[in-house]
C-alpha positions in Angstrom: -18.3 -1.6 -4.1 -15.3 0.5 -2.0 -12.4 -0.6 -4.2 -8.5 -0.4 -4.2 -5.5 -1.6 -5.9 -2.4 -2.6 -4.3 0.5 -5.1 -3.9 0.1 -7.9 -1.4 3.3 -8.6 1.3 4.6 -12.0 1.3 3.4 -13.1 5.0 6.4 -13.3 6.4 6.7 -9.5 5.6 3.0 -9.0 7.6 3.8 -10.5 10.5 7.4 -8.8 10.9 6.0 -5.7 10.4 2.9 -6.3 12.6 6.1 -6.5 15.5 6.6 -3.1 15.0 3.5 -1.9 17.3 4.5 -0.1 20.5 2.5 1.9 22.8 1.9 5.6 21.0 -1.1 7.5 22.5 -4.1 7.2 20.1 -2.0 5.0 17.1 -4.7 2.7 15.5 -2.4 -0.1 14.4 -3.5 -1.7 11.5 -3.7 -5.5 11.4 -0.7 -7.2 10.2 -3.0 -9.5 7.7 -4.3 -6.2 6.1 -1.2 -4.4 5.6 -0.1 -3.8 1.5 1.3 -1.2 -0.8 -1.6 1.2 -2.1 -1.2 1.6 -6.0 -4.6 3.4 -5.9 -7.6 3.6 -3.9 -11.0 4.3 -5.7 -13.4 4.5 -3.5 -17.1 3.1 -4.3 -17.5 2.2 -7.6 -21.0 0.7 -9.3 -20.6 -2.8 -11.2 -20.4 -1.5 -14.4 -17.4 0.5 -14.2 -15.5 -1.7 -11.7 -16.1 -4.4 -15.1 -15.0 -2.1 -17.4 -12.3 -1.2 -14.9 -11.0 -5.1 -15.1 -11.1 -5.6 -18.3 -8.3 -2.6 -18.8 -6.1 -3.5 -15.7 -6.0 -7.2 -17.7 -4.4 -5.0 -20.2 -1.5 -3.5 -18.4 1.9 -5.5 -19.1 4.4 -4.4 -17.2 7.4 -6.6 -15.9 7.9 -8.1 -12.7 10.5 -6.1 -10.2 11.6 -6.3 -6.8 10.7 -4.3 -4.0 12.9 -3.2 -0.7 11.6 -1.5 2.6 13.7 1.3 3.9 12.4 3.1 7.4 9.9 4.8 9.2 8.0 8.1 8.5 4.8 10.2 9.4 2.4 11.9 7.2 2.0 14.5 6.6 5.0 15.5 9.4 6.4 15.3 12.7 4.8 18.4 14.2 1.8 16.9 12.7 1.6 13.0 12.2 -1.4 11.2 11.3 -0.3 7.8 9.5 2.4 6.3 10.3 4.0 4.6 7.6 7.6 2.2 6.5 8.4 3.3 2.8 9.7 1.5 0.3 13.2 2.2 -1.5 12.8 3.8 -4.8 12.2 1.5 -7.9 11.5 2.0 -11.4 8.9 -0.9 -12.3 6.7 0.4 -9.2 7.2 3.8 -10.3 6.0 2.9 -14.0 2.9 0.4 -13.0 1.9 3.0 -10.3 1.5 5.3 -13.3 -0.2 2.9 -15.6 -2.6 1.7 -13.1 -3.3 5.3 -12.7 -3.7 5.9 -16.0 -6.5 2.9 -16.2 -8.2 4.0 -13.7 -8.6 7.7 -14.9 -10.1 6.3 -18.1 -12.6 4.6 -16.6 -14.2 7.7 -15.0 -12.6 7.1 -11.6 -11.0 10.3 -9.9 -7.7 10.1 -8.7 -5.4 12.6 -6.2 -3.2 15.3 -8.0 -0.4 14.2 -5.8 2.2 12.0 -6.9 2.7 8.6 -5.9 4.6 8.2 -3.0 4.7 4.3 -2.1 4.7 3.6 1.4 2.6 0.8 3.9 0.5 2.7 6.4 1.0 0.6 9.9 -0.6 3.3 12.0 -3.0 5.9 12.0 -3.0 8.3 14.7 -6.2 10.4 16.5 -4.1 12.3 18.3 -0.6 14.0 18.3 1.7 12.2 20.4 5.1 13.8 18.8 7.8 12.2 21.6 6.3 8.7 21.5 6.0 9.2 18.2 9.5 10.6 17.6 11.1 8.0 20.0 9.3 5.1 17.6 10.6 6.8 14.3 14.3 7.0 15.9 14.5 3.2 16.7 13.2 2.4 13.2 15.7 4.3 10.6 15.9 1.2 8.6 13.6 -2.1 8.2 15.8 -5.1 8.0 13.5 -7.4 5.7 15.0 -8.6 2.0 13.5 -8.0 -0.8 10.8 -9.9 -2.4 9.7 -9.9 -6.3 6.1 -8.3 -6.8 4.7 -10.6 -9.2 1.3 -9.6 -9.3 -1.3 -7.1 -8.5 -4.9 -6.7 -7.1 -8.2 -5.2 -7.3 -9.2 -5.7 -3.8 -12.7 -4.9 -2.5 -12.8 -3.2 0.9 -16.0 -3.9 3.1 -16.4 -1.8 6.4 -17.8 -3.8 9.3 -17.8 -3.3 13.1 -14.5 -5.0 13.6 -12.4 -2.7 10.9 -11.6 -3.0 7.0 -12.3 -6.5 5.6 -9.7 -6.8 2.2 -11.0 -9.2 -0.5 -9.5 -9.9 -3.4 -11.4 -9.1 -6.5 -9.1 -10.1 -9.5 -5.0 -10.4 -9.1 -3.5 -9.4 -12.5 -0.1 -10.8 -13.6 3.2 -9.0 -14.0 5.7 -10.4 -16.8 8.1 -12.4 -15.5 11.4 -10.9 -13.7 14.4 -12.7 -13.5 16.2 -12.0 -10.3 19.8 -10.3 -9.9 20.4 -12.5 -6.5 
């Protein structure tokens, strides 16, 4: 099975975000439905792992937070630009389940990048370098005007190629403690 881990957008957040398209030569824009926060993407992975795999995410207890979008960016630059991503403002409780997620995940055999995590929803992936359409989308989308919304879960989702793009199925959602609001 091609598995990843991530945090699911409330739907209201898809569909605002899926609003963002706009012509850029050679952007694949990803379906609003299938857009979420990558904690960690594994790649295929055989049954018994993946169970073994479960049984330790079921493990991790880790509170509840709140998560914020900020802007628009480019990996892995403007001269350069490949994905085209809205980030999400910095915050703690990501920052630490990020880490014990990867942490699981390493234990059960499963490689993970060197890199650290940068969180971030990929909306666009691009073929081809188109800097000034590019540039002129990046410019009109310095800030995302959504509110926040409390992560109170997260999920092994498999990921099954087919002719029309990535199909996302949820494997196992694991619960987050609960967080008590500041609003």
């Amino acid at each position: 099975m091609r598995l990843f881990i991530a945090i699911e957008l409330p739907d209201h957040y898809k569909k605002a975000l899926g609003e963002l398209r706009t012509a850029i030569p050679g952007a694949r824009w990803v379906a609003a439905e299938q857009i979420h926060l990558t904690l960690a993407f594994l790649g295929e992975v055989d049954e018994d792992t993946s169970k073994r795999l479960i049984a330790r995410l079921a493990k991790i207890k880790a509170a509840g937070f709140e998560l914020c979008l900020t802007g628009t960016g480019c990996f892995p630059d403007r001269r350069r630009p490949r994905v085209v991503w809205v980030g999400v403002k910095p915050e703690p409780g990501l920052t630490q389940l990020a880490e014990m997620v990867r942490e699981t995940v390493v234990a059960c055999g499963i490689p993970q990048e060197e890199r650290p995590f940068s969180p971030h929803l990929t909306i666009a992936r691009l073929k081809i370098p188109a800097s000034r359409e590019l540039g002129v989308f990046l410019d009109q989308h310095t800030s995302v005007d959504l509110p926040t919304f409390a992560v109170k879960e997260f999920i092994l989702f498999q990921s099954k190629l087919s002719q029309q793009g990535a199909l996302h199925i949820p494997v196992r959602s694991f619960p987050l403690a609960r967080h008590e609001s500041a609003t």
